[in-house]
C-alpha distance (Angstrom), angle and dihedral (degrees) to the residues before:
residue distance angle dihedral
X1 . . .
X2 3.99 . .
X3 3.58 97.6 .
X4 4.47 128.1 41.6
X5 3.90 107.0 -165.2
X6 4.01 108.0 -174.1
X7 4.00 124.0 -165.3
X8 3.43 117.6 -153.9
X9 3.92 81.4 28.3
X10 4.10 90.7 160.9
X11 3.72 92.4 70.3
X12 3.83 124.4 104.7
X13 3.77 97.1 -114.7
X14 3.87 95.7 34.3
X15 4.44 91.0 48.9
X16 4.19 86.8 52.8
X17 3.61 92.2 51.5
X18 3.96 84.5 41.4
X19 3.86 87.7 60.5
X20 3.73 93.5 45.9
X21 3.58 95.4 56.5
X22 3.86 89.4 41.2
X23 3.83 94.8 53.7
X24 3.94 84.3 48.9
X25 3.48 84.6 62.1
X26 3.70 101.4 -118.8
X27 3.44 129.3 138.6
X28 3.79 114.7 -95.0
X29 3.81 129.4 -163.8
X30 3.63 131.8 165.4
X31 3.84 156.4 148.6
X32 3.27 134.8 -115.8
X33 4.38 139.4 168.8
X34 3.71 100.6 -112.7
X35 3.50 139.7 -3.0
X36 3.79 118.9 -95.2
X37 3.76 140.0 175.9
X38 3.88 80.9 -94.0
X39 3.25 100.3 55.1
X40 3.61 89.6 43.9
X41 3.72 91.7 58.5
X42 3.77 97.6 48.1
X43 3.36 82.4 53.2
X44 3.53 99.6 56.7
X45 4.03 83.2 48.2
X46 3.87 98.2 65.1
X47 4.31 102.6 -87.0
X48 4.24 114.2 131.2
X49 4.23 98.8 -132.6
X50 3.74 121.5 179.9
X51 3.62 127.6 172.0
X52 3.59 104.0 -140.4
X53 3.77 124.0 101.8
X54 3.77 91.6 -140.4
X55 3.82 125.9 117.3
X56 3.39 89.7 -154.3
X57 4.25 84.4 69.5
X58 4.15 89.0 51.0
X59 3.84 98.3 108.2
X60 3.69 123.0 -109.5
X61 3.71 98.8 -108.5
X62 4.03 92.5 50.7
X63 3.86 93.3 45.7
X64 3.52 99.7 55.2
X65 3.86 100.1 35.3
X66 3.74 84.9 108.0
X67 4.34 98.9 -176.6
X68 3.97 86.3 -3.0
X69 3.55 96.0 74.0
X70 4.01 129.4 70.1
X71 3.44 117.8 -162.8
X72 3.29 124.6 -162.5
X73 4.12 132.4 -163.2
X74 3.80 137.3 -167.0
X75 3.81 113.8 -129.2
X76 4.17 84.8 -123.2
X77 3.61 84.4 69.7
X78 4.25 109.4 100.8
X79 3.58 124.1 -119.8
X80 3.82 92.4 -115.5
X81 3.93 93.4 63.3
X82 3.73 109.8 148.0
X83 4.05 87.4 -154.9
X84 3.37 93.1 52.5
X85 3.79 100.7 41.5
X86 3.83 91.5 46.7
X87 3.84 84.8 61.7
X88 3.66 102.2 41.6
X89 3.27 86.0 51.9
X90 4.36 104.3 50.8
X91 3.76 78.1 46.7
X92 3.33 96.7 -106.8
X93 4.22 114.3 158.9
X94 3.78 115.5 -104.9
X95 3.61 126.1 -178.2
X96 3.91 126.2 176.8
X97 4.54 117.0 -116.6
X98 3.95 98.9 -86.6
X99 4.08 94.9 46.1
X100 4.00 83.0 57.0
X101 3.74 91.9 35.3
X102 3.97 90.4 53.9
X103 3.93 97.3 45.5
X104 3.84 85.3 57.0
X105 3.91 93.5 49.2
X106 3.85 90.9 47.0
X107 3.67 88.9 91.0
X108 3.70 101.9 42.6
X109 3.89 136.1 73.3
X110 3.67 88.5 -105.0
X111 3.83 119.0 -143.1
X112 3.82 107.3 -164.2
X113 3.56 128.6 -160.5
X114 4.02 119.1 -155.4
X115 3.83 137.5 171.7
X116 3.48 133.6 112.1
X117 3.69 87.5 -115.9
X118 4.05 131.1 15.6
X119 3.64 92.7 38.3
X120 3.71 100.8 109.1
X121 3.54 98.5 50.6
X122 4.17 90.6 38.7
X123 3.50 93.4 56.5
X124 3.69 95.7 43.2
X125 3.75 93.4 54.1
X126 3.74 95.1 45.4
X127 4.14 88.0 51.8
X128 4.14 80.9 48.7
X129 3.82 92.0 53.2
X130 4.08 97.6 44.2
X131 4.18 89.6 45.5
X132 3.74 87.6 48.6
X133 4.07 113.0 26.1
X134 3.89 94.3 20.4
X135 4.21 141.2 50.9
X136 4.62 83.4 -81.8
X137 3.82 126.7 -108.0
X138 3.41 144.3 -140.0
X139 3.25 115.9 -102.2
X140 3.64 145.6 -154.4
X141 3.69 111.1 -170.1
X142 4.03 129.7 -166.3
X143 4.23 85.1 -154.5
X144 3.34 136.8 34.2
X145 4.06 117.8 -92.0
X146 3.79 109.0 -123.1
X147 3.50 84.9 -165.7
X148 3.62 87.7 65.9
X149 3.20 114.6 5.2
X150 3.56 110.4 -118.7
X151 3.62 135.9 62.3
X152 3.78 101.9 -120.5
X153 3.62 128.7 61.7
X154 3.38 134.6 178.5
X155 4.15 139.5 -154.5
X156 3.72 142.7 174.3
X157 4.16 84.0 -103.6
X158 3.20 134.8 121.7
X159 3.78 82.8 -149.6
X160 4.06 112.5 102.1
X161 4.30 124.3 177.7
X162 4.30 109.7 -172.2
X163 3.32 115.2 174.1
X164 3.83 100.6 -117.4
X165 3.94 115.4 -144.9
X166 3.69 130.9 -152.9
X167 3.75 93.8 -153.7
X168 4.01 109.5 109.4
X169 3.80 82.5 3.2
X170 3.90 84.6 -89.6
X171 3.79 87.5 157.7
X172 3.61 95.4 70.5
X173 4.13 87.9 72.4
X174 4.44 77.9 67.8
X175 3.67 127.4 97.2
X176 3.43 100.3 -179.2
X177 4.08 128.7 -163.9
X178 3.61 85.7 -153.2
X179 3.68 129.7 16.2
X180 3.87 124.6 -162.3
X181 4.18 116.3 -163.9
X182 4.18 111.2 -161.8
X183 3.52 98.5 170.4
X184 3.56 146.9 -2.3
X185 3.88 116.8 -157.9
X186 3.86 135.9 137.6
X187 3.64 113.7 -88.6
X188 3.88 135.4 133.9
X189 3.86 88.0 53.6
X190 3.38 81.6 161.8
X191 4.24 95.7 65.0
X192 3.82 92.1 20.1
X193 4.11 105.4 38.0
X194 4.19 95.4 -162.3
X195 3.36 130.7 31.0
X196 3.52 84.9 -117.9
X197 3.70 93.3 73.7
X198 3.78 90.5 45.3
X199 3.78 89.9 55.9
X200 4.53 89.8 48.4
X201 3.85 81.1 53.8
X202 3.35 97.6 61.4
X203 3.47 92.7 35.0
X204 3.95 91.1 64.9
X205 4.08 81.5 35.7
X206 3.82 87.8 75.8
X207 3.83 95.6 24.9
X208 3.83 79.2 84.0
X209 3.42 104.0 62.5
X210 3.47 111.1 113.7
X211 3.43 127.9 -102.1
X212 3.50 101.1 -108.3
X213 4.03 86.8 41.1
X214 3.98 132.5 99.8
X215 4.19 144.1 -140.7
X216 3.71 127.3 -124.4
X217 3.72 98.1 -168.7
X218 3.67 127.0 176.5
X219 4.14 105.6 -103.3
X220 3.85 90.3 -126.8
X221 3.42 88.7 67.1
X222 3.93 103.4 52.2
X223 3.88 120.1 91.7
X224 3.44 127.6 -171.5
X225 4.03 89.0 -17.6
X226 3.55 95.4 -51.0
X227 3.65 135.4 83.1
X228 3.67 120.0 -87.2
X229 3.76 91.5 -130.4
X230 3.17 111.2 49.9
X231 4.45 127.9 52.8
X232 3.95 95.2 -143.9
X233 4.00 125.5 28.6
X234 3.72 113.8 168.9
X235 3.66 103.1 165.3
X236 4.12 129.4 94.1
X237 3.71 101.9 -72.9
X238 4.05 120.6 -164.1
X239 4.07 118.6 -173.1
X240 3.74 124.7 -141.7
X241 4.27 134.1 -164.6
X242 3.75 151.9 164.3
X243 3.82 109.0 -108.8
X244 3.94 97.8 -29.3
X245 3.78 129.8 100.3
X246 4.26 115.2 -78.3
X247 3.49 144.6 125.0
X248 4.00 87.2 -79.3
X249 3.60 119.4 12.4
X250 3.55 139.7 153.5
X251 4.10 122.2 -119.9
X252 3.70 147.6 177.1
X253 4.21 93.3 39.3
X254 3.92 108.8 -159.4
X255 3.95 113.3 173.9
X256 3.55 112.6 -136.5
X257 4.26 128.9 -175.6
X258 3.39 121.1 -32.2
X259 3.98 104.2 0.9
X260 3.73 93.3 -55.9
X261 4.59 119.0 131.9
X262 3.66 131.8 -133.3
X263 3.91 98.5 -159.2
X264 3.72 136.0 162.5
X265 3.96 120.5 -122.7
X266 3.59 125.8 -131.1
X267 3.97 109.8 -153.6
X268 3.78 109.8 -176.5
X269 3.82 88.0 -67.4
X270 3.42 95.8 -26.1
X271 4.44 118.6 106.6
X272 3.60 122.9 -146.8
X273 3.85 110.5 -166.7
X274 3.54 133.9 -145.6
X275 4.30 97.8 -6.3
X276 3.42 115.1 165.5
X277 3.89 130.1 -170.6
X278 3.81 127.7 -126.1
X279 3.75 93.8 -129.0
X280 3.82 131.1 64.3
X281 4.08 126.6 -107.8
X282 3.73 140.7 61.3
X283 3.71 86.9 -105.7
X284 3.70 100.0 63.6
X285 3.89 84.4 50.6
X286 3.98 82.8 61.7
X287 4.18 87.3 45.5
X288 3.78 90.1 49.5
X289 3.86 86.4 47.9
X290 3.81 92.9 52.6
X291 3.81 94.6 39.4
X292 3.89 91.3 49.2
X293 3.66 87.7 53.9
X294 3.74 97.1 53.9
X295 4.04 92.8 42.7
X296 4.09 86.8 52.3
X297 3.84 91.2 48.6
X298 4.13 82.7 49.1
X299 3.65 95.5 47.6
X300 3.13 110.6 -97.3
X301 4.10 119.4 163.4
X302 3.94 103.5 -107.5
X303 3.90 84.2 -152.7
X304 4.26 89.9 64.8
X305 3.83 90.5 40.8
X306 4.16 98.8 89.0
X307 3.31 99.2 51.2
X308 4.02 93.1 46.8
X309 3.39 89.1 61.5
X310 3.72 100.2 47.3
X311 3.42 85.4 55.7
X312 3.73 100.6 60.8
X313 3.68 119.6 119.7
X314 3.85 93.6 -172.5
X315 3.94 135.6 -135.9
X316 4.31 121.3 -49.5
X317 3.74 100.0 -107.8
X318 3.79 104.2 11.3
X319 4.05 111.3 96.3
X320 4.12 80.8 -19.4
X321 3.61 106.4 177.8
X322 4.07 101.7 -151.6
X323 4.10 95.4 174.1
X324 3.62 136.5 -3.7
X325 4.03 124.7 178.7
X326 4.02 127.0 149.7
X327 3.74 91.2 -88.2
X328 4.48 100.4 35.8
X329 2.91 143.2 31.4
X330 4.21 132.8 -178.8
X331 3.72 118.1 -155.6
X332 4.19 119.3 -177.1
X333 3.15 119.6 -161.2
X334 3.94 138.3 178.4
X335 3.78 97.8 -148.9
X336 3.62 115.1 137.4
X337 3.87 111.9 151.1
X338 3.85 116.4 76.1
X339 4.26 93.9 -106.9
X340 3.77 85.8 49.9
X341 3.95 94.0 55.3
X342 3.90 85.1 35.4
X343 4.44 85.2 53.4
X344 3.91 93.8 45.6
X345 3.77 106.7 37.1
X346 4.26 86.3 50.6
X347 3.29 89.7 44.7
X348 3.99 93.3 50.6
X349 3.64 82.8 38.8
X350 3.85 92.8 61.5
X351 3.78 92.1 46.0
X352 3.72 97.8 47.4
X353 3.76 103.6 29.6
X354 4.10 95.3 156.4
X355 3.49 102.7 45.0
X356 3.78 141.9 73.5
X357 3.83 118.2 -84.9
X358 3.59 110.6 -150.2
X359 3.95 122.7 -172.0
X360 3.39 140.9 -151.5
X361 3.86 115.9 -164.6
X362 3.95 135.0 -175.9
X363 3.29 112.5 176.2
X364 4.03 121.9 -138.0
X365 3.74 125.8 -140.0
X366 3.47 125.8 -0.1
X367 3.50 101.0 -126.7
X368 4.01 85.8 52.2
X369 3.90 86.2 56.4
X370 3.80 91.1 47.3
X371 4.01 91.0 50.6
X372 3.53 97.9 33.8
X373 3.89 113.3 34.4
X374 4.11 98.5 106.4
X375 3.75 86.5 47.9
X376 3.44 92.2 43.0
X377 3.72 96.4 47.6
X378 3.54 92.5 51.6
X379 3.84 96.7 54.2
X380 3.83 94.5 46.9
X381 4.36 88.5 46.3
X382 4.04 79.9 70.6
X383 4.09 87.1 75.7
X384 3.41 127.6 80.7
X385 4.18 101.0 -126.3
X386 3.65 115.9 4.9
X387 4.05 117.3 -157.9
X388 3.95 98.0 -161.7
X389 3.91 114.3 -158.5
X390 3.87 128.3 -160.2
X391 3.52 123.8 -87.9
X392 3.96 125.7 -67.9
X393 3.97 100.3 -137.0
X394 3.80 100.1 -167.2
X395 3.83 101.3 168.9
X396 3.47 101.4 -7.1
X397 3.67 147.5 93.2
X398 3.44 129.4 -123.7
X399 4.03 111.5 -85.1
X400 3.74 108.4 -144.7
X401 4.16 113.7 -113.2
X402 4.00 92.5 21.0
X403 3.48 119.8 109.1
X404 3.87 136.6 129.6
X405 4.08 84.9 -79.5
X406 4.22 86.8 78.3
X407 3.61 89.4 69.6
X408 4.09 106.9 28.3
X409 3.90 86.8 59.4
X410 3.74 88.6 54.9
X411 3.97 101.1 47.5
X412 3.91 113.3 94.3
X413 3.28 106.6 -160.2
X414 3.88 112.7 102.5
X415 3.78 101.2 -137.8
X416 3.63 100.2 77.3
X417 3.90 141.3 142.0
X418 3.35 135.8 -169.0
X419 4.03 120.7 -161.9
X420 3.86 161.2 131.8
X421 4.08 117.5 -82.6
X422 3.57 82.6 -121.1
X423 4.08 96.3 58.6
X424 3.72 86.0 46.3
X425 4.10 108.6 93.7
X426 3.19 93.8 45.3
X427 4.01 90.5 51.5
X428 3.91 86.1 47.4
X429 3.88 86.9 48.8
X430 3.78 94.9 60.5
X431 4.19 94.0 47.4
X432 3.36 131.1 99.4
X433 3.85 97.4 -138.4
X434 4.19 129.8 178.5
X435 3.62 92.4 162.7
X436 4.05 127.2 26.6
X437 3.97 126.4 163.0
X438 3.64 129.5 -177.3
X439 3.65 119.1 -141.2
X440 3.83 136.8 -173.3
X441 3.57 141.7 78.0
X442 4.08 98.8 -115.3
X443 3.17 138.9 80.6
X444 3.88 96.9 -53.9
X445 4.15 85.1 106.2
X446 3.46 87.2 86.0
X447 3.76 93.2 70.9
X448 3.42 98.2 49.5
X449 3.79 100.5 94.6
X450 4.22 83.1 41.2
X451 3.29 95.1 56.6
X452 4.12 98.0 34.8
X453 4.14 80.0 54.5
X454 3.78 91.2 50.1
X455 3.95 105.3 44.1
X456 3.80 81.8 42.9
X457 4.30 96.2 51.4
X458 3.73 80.4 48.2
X459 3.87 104.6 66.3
X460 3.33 78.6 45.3
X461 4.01 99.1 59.9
């Protein structure tokens, strides 16, 4: 094709592939909702964006490239697209993120990242540890890199990590080299329905990897030498933990300043000592532990490893430290499924264990909320104030009976608010705060630098 036109161009997944086809000097158009930062920066790199779902606003060259043009869609994007229609209909190919994603990988040694949490960050540090320890990668991020400020990166090698994602069972258009599990919990009820059929995805997830390929799978998720998920495994399987006996496994936890680990790495046999990562909380001393693992099974020198994760900046909205003084500090964070919250509140917990945690929480999907709102409830009761915000639609349409109210009834902590993103700064203004995070995967990243400016103007009031 001469020409890639991507709708729903603004997303994560959909911007990376964005910068691919940019870099392979192809012309690249595309709609998206709104305007974002992103947007505005694959602007600035040479893509044509409008935010109008109008074919009428598809430029000339990409509406009559007939067999010329690919498009490509993000399965967010609603069956009663004009965009997508308009092509469909002139005959034009479309194919959704992960069939695009998995023609690219086709001629790489593909290094996979799954989980339905820890992924992001897991696959972002292993790409960190092959650009700086090992020969570099391409890679296909779910985040943006604050090491480098993008979230695609790309390398002479044959080497390739992509974050590999369960929802829409995109992963199944993967055939990893290497496949690396973080989690396994129910979520996308509304693709998957049980938990059960979440589990039978992953199952055929890793049922791909080739023969000659391997699994780094979270411990907690191996029975009886075989992964809970799946009936039949017959590949080479390697097991990783936090501070508990596996193949790779991290050790001998000491907390230093400011949330941060010393810790001692377990390599098949082989000790680390004293590694630290670049990023705050216990669990991105289980991340480093899983992306160590993958990077040893890919090569990597064990003698580089240490220092390429001391050097780690970390992921833009995961664990995001916006501010920190001796009196505040402002944690965003992208969690959104009840382990997530469970994962970032204890880790906050454990680096701020006398001071008050306050939370800020949009939730994201209504069907998640409807599935999830004991669970979630529970997770967020282990703050000390919760401001709860409506729900984040994204693709969906409102669900009759489910609002924010399903899960403020169920928290138990007494300091709790309920209200509107708008009502929010000034109910920020009028707290006296030593910890706050932001959590949620919608559209609460627009606040960020709002609120960073406002808990900031504050200590200075």
């Amino acid at each position: 094709m001469k020409n890639v036109y991507l709708i729903g161009i603004g997303g994560i997944g959909m911007s990376a592939l964005a910068r691919y086809f940019l870099r392979q000097q192809k012309p690249v158009a595309g709609y998206d909702r709104v305007r974002t930062p992103l947007t505005q920066a694959l602007e600035r790199e040479g893509a044509l964006i409008h935010y109008e779902d109008s074919a009428q606003r598809i430029p000339a060259a990409f509406r009559s490239g007939g067999s010329d043009t690919l498009v490509v869609y993000t399965p967010a994007v609603g069956c009663d697209n004009r965009e997508l229609a308009f092509f469909r209909t002139n005959g034009v190919k479309t194919v959704k993120r992960a069939e695009a994603l998995g023609a690219i990988a086709a001629g790489k040694n593909l290094l996979a990242v799954a989980g339905t949490h820890g992924k992001t960050t897991t696959s972002t540090l292993l790409a960190h540890i092959l650009t700086e320890a090992g020969s570099g990668c391409t890679a296909f991020l779910g985040g943006v890199s604050k090491n480098y400020g993008t979230n695609l990166l790309l390398s002479d090698s044959k080497l390739m990590v992509a974050e590999a994602d369960e929802y829409d069972r995109s992963f199944m258009h993967l055939f990893p080299d290497l496949a690396v599990v973080t989690s396994v919990d129910a979520d996308h009820l509304d693709v998957y329905g049980t938990f059960g059929e979440v589990q039978r995805a992953f199952s055929s997830f890793v049922s791909q990897l080739k023969p000659s390929g391997a699994l780094v799978v979270k411990k907690t998720l191996v029975r009886s030498g075989k992964p809970t998920f799946t009936q039949r495994f017959d590949r080479r399987m390697y097991t990783y933990a936090l501070d508990e006996h596996a193949d790779f496994y991290a050790f001998n936890l000491k907390p230093l300043e400011e949330g941060y680990f010393s810790f001692d790495l377990h390599l098949l046999g082989q000790v680390l000592r004293g590694c630290t990562v670049g990023v705050p909380g216990w669990v991105n001393v289980e991340n480093a532990v899983a992306a160590s693992a993958a990077a040893w099974v890919a090569g990597v020198s064990v003698r580089r490893l240490p220092e390429a994760l001391r050097s780690f900046r970390g992921v833009q909205r995961r664990f995001d430290v916006q501010l920190k003084t001796p009196s505040l500090t402002y944690i965003d964070d992208y969690a959104h499924h009840p382990e997530e919250l469970r994962a970032a509140i204890t880790s906050i917990r454990g680096m701020f264990p006398q001071k008050k945690i306050t939370g800020v929480f949009q939730p994201h999907l209504y069907s998640r909320t409807r599935d999830f709102a004991a669970e979630l409830a529970e997770n967020l009761s282990l703050l000390d104030e919760l401001i709860l915000l409506d729900i984040y639609p994204a693709r969906e349409k409102p669900v009759e009976g489910v609002t924010s109210s399903l899960i403020f009834d169920k928290v138990s902590i007494a300091s709790k608010t309920m209200c509107s993103k708008s009502e929010l700064p000034d109910i920020l203004k009028a707290k006296k705060l030593q910890v706050l995070v932001t959590l949620g995967a919608g559209d609460i990243d627009a606040m960020v630098g709002r609120i960073r400016e406002l808990v900031a103007t504050s200590l200075d009031a």
